[in-house]
N, C-alpha and C positions, 0 to 999 in steps of 0.2 A: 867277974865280967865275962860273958861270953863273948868268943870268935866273932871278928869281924866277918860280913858275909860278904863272899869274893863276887866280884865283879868282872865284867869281859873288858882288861882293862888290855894297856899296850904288855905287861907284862905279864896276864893270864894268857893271852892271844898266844904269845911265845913260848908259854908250857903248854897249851893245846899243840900245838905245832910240835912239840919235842916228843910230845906221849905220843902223837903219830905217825912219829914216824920212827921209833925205839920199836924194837925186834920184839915179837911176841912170844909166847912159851905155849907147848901143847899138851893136851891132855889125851891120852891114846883113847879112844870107846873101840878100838879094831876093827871098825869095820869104816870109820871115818876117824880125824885127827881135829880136835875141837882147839882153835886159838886162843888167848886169853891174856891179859896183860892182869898182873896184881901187885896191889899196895895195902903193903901190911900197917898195923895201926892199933886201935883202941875200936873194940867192938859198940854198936854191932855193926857186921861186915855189911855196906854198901851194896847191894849188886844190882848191872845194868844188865835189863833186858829189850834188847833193839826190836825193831820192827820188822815187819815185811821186807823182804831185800835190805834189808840196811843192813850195818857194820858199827863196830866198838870202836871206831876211828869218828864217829860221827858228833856233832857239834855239841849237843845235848851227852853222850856220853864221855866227852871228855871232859865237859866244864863240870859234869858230876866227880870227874876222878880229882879235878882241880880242888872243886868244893872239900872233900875229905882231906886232901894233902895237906890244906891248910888247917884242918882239925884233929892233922894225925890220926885220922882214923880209916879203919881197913875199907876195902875197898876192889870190889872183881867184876872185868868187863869182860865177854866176851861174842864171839861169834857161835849162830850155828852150824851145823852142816850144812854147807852149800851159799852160805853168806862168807861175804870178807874173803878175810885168808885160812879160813877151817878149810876141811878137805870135804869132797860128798858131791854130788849130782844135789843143785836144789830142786831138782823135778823129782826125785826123789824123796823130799820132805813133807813131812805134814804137820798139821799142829800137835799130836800126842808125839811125835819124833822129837820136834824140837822142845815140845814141852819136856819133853826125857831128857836131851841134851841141857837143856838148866838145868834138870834136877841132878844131873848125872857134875855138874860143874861144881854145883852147891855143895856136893856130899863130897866132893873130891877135896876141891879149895877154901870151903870157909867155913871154920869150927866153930860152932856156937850159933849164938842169934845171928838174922840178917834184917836187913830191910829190902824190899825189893822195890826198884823201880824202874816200872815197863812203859814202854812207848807202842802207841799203835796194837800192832799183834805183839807186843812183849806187855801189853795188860790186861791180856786176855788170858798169856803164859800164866802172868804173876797172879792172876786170881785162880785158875784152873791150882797151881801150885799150893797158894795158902788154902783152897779150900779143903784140899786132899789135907793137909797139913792140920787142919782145925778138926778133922773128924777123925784124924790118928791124935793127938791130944783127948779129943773124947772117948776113945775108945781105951785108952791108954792108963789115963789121967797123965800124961805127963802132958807138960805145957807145949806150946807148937814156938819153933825154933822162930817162925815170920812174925815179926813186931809191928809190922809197919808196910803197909803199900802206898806207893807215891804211881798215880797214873796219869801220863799224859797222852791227851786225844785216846782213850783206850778204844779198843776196839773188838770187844770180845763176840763173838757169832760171829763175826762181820762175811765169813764166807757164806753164809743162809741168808742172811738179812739185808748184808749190805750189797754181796759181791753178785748172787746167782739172780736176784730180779733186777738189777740194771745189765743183765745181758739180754741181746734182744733175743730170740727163738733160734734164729738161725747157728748165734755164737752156743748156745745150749745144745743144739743138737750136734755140733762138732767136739763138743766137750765128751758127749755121750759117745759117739760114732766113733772118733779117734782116741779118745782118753784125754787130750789133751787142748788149749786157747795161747796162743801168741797174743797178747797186746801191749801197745804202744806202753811206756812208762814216760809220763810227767816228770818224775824225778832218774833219769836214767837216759842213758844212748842207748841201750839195749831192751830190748822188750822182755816182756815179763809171760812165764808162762803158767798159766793155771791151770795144773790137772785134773783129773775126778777123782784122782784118789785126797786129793788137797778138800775135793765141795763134799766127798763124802765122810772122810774123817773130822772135819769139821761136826758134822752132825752128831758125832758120838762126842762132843767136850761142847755143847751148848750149857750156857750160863744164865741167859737171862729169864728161862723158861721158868725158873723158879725163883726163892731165894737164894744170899748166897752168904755164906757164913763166913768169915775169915779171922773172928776173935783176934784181929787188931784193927789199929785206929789207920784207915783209908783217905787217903789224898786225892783229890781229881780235877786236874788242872787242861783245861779243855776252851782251844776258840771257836769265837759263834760264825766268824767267816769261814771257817775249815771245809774245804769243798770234797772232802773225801769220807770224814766220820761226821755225821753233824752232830748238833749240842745238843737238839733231842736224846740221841742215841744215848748220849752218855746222863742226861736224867734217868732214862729206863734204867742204867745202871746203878745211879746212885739210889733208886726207889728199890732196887733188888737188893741192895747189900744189906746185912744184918745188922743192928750196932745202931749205938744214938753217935760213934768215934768216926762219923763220915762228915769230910767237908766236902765242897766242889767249890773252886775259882774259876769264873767263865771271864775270857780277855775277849773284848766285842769284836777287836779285829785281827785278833788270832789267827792263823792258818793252823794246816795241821802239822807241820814241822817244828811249828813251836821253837826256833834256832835263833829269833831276834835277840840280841843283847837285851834287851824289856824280858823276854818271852825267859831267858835264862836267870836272871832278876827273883821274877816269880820261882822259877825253880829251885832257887836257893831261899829265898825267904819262905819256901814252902817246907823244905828239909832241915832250915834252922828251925822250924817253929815246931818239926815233930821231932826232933832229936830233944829238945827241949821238953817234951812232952811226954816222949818215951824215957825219957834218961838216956847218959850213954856212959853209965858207968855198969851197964849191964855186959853178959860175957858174950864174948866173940871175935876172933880174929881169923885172920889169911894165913892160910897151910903154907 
């Protein structure tokens, strides 16, 4: 019989609560200090990849650390530079930065297979990751370590596509002129700042321009109310990915936080049904 799948009950609510606020561990990269909390287990290792400003304290990544505890299986969240409690300037950051900071997390912390699963700009990580991943297995012939992507609300290009034509000219030319955009955050007291090193780097890790390969079977859990990525967006990416192993779950009234107890539901019934699909008597555990 397979694990019961956990629920946001009054007693998961109190292990999110405990994971968040238990002391994290660091992993030095020298020139910044990458946070990380892990739970060792039965492979393959779990990993949460956050979003845009977000942190490994967040509702969605702890009800995933929940989900494992209860299947004994491993399990690694963490922050990038400049997110949470990692160290680093985030004006500093960009996406092959922080896409190096997962990978730099991965090869440190978890032996074996993983599954990765990105939120926002952490599924844009987790694809840029597996794809690199699937064309060293080709090149290689060895098999690639990523089993498994689980994506919600992804958002891969989103600084070309989504981010640079909803600024009007003006915010564009102060981006250019100064380097740098102050704006308001929806989810935050503090504003959020976008550099040009952030809208030009971005252009060197575009995904949708092509296909995209990741020789495993893909999740993509995505609401059609999201006012930030819409559902279109994430067809274009379900048409791009390689593979007959792609599903997409569209919730009608979804946002893009995806943090409703319903919304983490779906999360879990989506990670039971690919653990079950990949196996999880495959190798991999937490350093």
């Amino acid at each position: 019989m397979r694990p019961a799948i956990p629920t946001i009950d009054r007693c998961a609510t109190g292990l999110l609560l405990m994971n968040a606020e238990s002391k994290p561990q660091f992993l030095d990269r020298q020139t910044h200090q990458l946070a990380f909390h892990g739970l060792k287990g039965s492979g393959p290792t779990l990993v949460w990849l956050g979003g845009f400003r977000s942190d490994m304290d967040g509702t969605k990544a702890l009800a995933l650390e929940a989900f494992a505890r209860q299947r004994q299986q491993a399990c690694l969240r963490f922050d990038y530079a400049g997110h949470g409690k990692s160290t680093g300037a985030f004006t500093d950051g960009t996406i092959s930065s922080w896409a190096d900071d997962a990978q730099a997390m991965i090869n440190a912390k978890a032996a074996g297979e993983v599954v990765l699963i990105g939120s926002s700009m952490g599924g844009w990580i987790a694809l840029l990751l597996a794809r690199d991943a699937a064309l060293r297995a080709k090149q290689t012939n060895v098999p690639s370590p990523i089993k498994g992507l689980v994506l919600l609300a992804p958002a891969p290009d989103f600084t070309q596509t989504l981010m640079w034509p909803r600024f009007t000219e003006d915010q564009r030319q102060t981006i250019l002129s100064t380097g740098q955009l102050s704006q308001p955050s929806p989810y935050d007291d503090e504003p959020t700042i976008i550099t040009h090193a952030l809208i030009e780097d971005g252009k060197q890790n575009l995904v949708l321009d092509g296909t995209i390969e990741t020789q495993c079977p893909v999740r993509i859990i995505q609401g059609v109310a999201d006012p930030d990525v819409p559902h279109t967006h994430a067809l274009k990416l379900f048409d791009a990915l390689v593979g007959e192993n792609v599903q997409m779950t569209l919730i009608k009234d979804g946002d893009h936080r995806l943090s409703r107890p319903e919304d983490i539901e779906v999360l879990n019934r989506t990670l039971e049904a690919l653990m079950h699909n990949i196996g999880t008597t495959a190798g991999g555990t937490l350093l």
